[in-house]
C-alpha positions in Angstrom: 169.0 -120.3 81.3 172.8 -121.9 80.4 171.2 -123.9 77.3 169.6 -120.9 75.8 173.6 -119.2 75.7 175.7 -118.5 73.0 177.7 -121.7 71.5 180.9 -120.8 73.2 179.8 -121.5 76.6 180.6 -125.1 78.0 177.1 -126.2 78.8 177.7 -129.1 81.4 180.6 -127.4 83.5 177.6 -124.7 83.9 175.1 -127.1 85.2 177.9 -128.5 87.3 178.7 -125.2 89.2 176.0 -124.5 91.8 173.5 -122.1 91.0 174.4 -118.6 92.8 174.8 -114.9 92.2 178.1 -115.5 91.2 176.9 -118.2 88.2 174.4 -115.5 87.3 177.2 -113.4 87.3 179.1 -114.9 84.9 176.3 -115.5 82.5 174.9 -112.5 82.4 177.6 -111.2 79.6 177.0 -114.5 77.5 173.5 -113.7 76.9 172.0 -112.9 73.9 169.7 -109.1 73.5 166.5 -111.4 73.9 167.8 -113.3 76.9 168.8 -110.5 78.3 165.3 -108.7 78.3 163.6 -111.8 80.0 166.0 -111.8 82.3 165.4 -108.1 83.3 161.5 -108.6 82.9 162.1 -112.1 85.5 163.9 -109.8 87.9 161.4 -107.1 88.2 158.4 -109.8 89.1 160.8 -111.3 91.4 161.6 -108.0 93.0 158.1 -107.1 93.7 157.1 -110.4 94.8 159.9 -110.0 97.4 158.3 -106.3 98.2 154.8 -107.7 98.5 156.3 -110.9 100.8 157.9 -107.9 103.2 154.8 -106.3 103.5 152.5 -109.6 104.4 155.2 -110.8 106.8 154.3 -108.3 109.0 152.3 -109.3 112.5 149.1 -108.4 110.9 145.8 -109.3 113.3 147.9 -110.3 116.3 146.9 -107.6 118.9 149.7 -105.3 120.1 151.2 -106.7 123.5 150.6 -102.9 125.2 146.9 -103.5 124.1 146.5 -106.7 125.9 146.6 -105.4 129.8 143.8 -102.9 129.0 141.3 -105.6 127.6 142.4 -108.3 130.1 141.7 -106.0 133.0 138.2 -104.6 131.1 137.4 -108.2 131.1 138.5 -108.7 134.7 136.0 -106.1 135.8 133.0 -107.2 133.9 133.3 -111.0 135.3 134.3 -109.4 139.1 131.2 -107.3 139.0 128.6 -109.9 137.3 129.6 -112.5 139.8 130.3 -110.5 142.7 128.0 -107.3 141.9 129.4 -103.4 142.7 129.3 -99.8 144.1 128.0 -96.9 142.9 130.3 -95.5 140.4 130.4 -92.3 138.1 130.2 -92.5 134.3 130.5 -90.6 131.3 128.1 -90.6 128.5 128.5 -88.5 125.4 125.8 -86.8 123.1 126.1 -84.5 120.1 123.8 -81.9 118.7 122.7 -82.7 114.9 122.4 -79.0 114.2 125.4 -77.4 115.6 127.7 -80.5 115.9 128.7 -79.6 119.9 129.7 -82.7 122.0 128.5 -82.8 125.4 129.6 -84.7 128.1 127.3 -85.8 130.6 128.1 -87.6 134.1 125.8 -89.8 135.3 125.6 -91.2 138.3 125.2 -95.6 138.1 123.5 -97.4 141.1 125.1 -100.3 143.0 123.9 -103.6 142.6 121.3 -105.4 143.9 121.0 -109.3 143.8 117.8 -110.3 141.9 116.7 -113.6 143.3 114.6 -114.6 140.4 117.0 -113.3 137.5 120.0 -115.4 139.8 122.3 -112.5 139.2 123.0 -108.4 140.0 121.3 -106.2 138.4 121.5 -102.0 139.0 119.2 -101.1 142.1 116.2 -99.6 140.5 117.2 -99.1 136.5 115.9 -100.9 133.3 115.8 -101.7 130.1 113.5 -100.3 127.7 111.9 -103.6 127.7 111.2 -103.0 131.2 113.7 -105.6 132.4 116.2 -105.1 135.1 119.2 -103.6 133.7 122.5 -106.0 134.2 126.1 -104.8 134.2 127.6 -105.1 130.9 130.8 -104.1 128.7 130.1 -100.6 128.5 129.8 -99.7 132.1 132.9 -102.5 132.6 134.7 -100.2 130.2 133.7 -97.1 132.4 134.2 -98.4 135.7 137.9 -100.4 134.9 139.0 -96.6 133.7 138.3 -95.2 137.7 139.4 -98.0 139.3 142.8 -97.9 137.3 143.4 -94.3 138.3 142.6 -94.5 141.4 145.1 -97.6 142.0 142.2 -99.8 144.0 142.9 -102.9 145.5 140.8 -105.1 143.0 143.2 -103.5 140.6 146.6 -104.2 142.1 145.0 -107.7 142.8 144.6 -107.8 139.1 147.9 -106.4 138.1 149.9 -108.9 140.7 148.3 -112.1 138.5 148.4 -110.9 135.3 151.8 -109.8 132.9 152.1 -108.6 129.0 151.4 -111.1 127.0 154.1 -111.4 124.0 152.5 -112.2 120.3 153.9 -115.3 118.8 155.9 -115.6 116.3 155.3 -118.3 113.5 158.8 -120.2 113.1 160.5 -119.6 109.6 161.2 -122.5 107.7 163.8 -122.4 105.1 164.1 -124.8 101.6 166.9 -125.1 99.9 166.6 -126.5 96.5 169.3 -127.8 93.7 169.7 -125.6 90.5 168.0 -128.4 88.3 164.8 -127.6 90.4 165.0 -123.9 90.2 165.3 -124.3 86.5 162.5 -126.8 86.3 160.1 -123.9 88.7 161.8 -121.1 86.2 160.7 -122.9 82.9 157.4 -123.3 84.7 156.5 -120.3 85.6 157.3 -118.9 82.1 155.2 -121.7 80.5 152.4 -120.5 82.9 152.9 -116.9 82.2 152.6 -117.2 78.4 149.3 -119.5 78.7 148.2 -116.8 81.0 149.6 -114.2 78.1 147.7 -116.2 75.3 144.6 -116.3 77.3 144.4 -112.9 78.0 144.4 -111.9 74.5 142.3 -114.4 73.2 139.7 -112.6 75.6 140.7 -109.3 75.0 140.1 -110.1 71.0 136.5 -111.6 71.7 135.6 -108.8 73.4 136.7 -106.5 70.9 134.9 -108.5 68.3 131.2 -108.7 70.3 132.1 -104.6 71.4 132.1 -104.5 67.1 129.3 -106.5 66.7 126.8 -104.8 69.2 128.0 -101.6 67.8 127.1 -102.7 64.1 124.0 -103.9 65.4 122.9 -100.8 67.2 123.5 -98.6 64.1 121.7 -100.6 61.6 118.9 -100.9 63.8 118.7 -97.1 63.8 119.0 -96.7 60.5 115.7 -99.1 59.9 114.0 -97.1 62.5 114.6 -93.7 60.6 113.9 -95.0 57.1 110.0 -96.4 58.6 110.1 -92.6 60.2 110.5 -91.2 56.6 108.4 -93.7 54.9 105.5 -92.9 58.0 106.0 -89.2 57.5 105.5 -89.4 53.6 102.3 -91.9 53.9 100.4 -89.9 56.3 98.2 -87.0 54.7 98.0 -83.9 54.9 96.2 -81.9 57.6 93.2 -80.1 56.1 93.5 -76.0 57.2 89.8 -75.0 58.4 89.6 -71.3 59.4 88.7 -70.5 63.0 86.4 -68.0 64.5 88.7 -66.8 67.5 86.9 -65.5 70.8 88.6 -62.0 71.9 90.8 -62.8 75.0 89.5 -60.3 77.7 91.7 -57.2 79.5 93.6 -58.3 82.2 92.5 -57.8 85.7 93.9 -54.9 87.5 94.0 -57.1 90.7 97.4 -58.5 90.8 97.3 -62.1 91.3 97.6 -64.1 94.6 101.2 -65.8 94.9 101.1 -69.7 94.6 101.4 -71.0 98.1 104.6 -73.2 98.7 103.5 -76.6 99.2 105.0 -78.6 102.1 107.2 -80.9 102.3 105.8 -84.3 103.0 107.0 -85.3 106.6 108.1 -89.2 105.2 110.5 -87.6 102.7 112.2 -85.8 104.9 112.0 -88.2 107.4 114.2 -90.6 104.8 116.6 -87.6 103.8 117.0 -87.4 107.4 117.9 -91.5 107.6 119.6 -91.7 104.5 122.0 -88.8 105.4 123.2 -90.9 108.6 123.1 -94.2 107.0 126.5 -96.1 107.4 129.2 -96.6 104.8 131.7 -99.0 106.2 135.6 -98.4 106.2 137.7 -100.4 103.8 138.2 -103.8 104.9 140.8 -103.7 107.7 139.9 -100.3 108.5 137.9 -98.6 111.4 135.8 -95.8 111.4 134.2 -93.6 113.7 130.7 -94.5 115.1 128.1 -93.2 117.6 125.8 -95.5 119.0 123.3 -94.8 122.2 125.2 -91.5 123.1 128.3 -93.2 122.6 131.3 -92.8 120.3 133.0 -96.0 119.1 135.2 -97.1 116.0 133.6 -99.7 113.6 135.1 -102.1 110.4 133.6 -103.6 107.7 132.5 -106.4 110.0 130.8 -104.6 112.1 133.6 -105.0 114.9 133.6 -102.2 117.7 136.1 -101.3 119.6 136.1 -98.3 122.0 138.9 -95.6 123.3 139.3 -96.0 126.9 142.6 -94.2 128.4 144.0 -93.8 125.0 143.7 -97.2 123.8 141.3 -98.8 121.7 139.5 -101.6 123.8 136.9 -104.8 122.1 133.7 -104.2 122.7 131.8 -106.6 120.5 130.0 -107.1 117.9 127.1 -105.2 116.3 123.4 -107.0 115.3 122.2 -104.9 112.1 119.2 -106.8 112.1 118.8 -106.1 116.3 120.1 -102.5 116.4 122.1 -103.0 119.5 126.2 -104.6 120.5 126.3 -108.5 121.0 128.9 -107.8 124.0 129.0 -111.1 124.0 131.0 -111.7 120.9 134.4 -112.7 121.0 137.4 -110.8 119.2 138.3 -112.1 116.5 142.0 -113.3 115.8 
């Protein structure tokens, strides 16, 4: 930037003095009207860089630390009760009518477990799957079950809260560079070299595609003109249509019955049956968005990647992940980072 001043400025006691806002300073009013709008246009990428850099340097996927009790404990339950089995408990389940959008919320009462010898594990006395399997204890009753056992301050949860604390996110150290003014000048002249490559290429394309845009067009419009002249030259070839008078059969009185209305035919049952499915399909959030989802009587949140989480107490807890292909939750899934 010092080489490209006016004459009068001593170009080696500038590179001498170390390259800071007070240099800039004090080179800004040597500048030419050219030098100066590159520098302006220089500042304004660099200022939005810097925006952008605020923005990203946020904690962004590292789960709040308030967050990570609530899932810990979840978890907690789920491995207590697989290994361990459970009582009866209460728990909510949640419907909605299609046609006047009500919620409902049903109780229902789940059984305790019994130990099924040839499964090796607990399983809920006298429930299954629609398979016709023995149903097992999973997330969603975990989720259910961690909620009452939290309120009602039971011993497997003050055993719980005695071993675990908050877990802190970490915080990625911040390195810092420095670097001499000779090497910010060398990454200046750089970057402009790259921008006006960048610049060129750009219009080069831009130029191309104006010229194929011009061509297609040209194109297009003589071909239409070819196709109207062999219209005209068809339509004066062809002959002309010999007039032969016709005998015409008098059209009789109209009944004085009035006639029967058309019935309405039905709808076929598969088309509505796909207005029906195509009106609940899903359309998935932006990416790092969630959306609200119902599943099984249930009301979750759902991303792009098919992540659920689920509101218990306030707070939104993992869940797992959901199998298009399968139609159900891989509970099994783990969270991703």
């Amino acid at each position: 930037m010092a080489a490209s001043a006016s004459s009068a400025v001593d170009t080696e006691s500038i590179e001498m003095v170390p390259f800071d806002f007070e240099t800039l300073r004090e080179v800004v009013p040597l500048l030419g009207a050219a030098e100066l709008v590159e520098l302006v246009e220089m500042s304004m990428v660099a200022l939005k860089k810097f925006t952008k850099s605020l923005k990203s340097s946020k904690t962004a996927g590292v789960r709040p630390a308030q967050l990570n009790p609530s899932q810990t404990w979840v978890n907690y339950v789920l491995e207590e009760c697989q290994s361990n089995g459970w009582e009866a408990f209460e728990a909510k389940q949640k419907s909605k009518d299609k046609a006047t959008g009500v919620e409902t919320i049903n109780v229902v009462e789940m059984p305790a477990s019994v130990f099924d010898e040839e499964r090796g594990a607990h399983v809920f006395a006298g429930m299954c799957n629609k398979d016709g399997t023995p149903k097992t204890f999973n997330m969603k009753e975990a989720m259910s079950l961690s909620s009452q056992l939290r309120n009602s301050d039971s011993e497997l949860y003050r055993k719980f809260m005695s071993e675990h604390k908050s877990e802190e996110p970490v915080k990625a150290a911040v390195k810092t560079v420095r670097k001499s003014a000779a090497q910010v000048e060398e990454e200046r002249v750089e970057k402009l070299r790259v921008a006006e490559e960048a610049k060129a290429e750009k219009k080069r394309l831009a130029e191309e595609a104006k010229a194929e845009k011009k061509r297609v067009a040209e194109e297009k419009k003589a071909q239409e003109k070819a196709e109207k002249a062999a219209s005209a030259k068809a339509a004066t070839a062809a002959p002309k249509p010999i007039m032969i008078p016709v005998r015409r059969t008098p059209t009789p009185p109209p009944s004085a019955e009035p006639a029967k209305p058309a019935k309405a035919a039905k709808a076929a049952p598969k088309a509505v049956a796909a207005a029906e499915e195509e009106e609940v399909k899903w359309v998935a959030p932006a990416p790092g968005k969630f959306k609200k989802w119902e599943f099984e009587g249930e009301v979750y949140i759902r991303n792009s990647k098919n992540e659920i989480l689920k509101k218990v107490d306030g707070e939104n807890v993992w869940v797992g992940v959901y199998i298009e292909e399968e139609n159900r939750i891989d509970e099994s899934a783990q969270e991703s980072e």
